[in-house]
N, C-alpha and C positions, 0 to 999 in steps of 0.2 A: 879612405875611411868614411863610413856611413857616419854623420855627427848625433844625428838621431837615437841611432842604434846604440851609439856607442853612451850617449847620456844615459838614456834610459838604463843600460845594462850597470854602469857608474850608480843609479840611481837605485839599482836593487841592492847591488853590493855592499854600499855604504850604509842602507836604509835613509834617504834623505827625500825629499819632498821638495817636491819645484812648486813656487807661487808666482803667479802671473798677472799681472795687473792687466787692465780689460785696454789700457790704451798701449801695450807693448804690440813687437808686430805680431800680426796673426800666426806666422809657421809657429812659433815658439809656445803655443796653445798642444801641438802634437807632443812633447814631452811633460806637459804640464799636471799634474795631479790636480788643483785647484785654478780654477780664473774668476776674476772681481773687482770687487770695493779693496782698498788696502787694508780696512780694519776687519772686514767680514774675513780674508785673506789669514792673518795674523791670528784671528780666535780661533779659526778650523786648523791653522800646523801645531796649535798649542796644544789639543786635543789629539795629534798624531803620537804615536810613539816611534817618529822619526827622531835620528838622531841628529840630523842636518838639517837645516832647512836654507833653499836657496831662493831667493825672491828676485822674479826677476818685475822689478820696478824701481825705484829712485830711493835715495838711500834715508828719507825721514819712516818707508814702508818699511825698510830693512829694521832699521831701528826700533821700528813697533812690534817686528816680530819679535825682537831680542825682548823686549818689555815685557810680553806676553808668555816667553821663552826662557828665560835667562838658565836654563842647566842645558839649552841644545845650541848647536854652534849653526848662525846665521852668516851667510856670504849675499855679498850684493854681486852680481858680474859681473857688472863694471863699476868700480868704486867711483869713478869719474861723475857717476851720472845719479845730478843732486836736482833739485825742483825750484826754481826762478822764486815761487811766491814763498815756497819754506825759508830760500835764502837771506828775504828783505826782513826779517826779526831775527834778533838773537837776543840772549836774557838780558845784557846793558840797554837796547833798546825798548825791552818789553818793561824794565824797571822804573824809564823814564816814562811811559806812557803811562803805570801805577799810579808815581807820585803823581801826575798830574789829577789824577781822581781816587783821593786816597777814599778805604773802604767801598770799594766799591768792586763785585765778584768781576770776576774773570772769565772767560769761554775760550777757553782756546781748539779753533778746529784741528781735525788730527792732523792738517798736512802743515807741519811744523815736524822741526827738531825732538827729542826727549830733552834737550833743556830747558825748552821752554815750554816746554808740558809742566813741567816740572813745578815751574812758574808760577803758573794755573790754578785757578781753584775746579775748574771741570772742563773736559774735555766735549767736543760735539763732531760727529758728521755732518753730511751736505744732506743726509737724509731726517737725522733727528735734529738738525741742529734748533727750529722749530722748539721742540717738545724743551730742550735743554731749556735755553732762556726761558722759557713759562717756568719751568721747572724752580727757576732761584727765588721765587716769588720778591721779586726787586723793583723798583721803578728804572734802575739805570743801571744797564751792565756794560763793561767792558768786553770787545771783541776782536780776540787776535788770531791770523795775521789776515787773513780774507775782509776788505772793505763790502767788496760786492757780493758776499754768502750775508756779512752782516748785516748791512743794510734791506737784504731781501727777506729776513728774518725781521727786519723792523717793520716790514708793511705789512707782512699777516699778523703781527700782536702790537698792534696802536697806542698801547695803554703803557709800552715800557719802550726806554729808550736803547737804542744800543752803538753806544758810542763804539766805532772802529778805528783798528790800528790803517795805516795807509797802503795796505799790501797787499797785491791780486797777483793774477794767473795773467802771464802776458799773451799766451796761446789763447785763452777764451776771449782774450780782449780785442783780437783781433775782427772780431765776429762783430758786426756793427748793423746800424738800423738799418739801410741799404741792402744789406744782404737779405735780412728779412721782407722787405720789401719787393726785390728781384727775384724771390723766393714763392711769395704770396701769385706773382705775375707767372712764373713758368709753371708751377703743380698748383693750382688753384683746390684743388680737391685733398692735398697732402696735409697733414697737420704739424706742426713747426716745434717740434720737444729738444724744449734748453737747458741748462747746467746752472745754478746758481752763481756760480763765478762766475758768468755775463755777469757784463755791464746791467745797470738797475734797467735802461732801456731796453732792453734786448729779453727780459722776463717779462717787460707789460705785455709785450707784443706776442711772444711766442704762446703757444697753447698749450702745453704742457710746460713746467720747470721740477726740475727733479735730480737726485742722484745720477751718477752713472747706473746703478743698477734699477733705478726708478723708472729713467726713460727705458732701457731695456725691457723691463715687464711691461711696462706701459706699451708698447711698441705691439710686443708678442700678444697681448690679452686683447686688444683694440679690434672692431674689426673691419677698421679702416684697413688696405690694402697700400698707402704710399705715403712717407715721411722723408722730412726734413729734417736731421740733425743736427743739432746746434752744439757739439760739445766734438771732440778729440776722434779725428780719424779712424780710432782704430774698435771705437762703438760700431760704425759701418761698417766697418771690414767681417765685424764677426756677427752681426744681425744682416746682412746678405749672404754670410754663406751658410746660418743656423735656418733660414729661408729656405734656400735652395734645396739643403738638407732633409728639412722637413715637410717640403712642398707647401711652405705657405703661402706662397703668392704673393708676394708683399717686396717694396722695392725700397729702399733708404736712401737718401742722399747725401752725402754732405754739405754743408752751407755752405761752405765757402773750403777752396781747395789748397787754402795754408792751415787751417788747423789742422797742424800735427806740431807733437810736442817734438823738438828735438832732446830733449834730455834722455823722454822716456824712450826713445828709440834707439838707446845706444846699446843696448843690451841686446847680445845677438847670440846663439845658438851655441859659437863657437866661445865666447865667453863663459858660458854655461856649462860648458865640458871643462877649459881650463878649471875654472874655481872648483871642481867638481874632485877634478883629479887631483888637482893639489890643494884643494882644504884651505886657497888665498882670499884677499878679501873679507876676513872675516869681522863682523859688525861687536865692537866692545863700547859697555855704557859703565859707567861708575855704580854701583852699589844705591849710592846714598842719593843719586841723578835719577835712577830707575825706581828705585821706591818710591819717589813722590811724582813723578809721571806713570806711574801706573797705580798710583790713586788719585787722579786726574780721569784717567778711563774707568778704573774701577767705580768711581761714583758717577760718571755716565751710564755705565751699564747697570747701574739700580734705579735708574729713572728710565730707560727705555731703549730697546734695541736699533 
């Protein structure tokens, strides 16, 4: 059996839409209708008039589709495959972290759960997260679950503080000064584009910090010829073969040869066909959970995309 073939044809039949997150493996890009950000991901199938939609990334993305979705049925592939930094918060520990600074707003980035979105008084990306906190015009915000987004967000706006929950990305954390430095010594002429979930180290140093799809345009628009990646494997995997493709000329590297996420890599092709076929996996949020996590993002997206 072609698995390929057989998705895609699964994929017309049903009318369902595959989303693919940018650090899944690369083959799983040939069946995919969209690849991304998880939130850019979730507002383009909302817009589909798919009946299904199948996300292949970790199951806080899954849930942002259903948020953004909630009359089309969402399947994750692999239901197993959850996110290390989503997992270190849940709403008893985000409640404890409140009371300790009562009145004071909230940020919570999207790679969290929908309960403790819920939580929230506004939700941010790795892209706007910036814009958000200027946004609450506050002296001191709270920011949950990313220490290292939050913090990085504290050094471009001085003037406000932003207290963080204790929770990161143990994949970007791996990425240390050393390798930037090992890095500066072999591609001397390469420019070094990092992830804000680094370590607060690991953004002074790099020359670029940005989204995943930040450093991507960054990357493409540049016209430097050879980079060093500082974020999730599978950014390189598909900016050397969009290269090759395109004849840009241009070579990626990765920093260091453990960044790869194993959660997100659980998700494999043939997964994508079971769920497919049999409609399992499917992502359910409460009613009353999803209304107030999806005005959490709804009031992000009236301060900025």
């Amino acid at each position: 059996m072609d698995l390929k073939q057989e998705i895609l044809r699964l994929k017309k039949e049903k009318n369902a839409v595959i989303l693919t997150h940018c650090y899944q493996d690369v083959e799983i890009d040939d069946v995919s209708d969209y690849v991304g950000d998880s939130l850019y991901l979730s507002r383009v199938a909302a817009k589909t008039d798919a009946k299904i939609i199948v996300f292949a990334g970790v199951y806080f993305m899954a849930q942002s589709a259903k948020l953004l979705s909630p009359n089309k049925k969402v399947l994750l592939p692999n239901i197993n495959s959850g996110c290390l930094m989503s997992d270190m918060i849940d709403v008893d520990n985000l409640r404890q972290f409140k009371s300790k600074h009562p009145n004071t707003p909230v940020v919570c980035y999207v790679n969290s759960t929908a309960e403790v979105k819920a939580e929230c008084d506004i939700c941010c990306t790795s892209s706007n997260a910036i814009e958000i906190v200027k946004s609450l015009n506050a002296k001191q915000v709270l920011f949950v679950p990313d220490t290292y987004l939050g913090k990085w967000v504290e050094t471009k706006l001085p003037d406000i503080e932003v207290i963080t929950f204790n929770g990161f990305c143990p994949t970007h954390l791996r990425i240390r000064t050393t390798d930037i430095e090992e890095a500066r010594r072999e591609y001397p002429e390469a420019l070094i584009l990092a992830h804000p979930e680094c370590h607060t180290e690991i953004s002074k140093l790099a020359d670029f910090v940005g989204s995943t799809k930040e450093i991507m345009d960054f990357a493409v628009k540049s016209d430097k010829k050879q980079f060093v990646i500082a974020t999730e494997l599978g950014v390189v995997q598909r900016l050397n073969r969009d290269s090759k493709l395109n004849n840009w000329g241009k070579e990626f590297i990765l920093i260091n040869q453990n960044i790869t996420c194993p959660n997100m890599k659980q998700n494999t092709l043939e997964d994508i066909y079971n769920v497919l076929l049999n409609e399992t996996n499917e992502i359910t949020i409460p009613e009353e959970v999803r209304k107030k996590a999806v005005s959490s993002i709804e009031k992000m997206l009236k301060v900025g995309n």
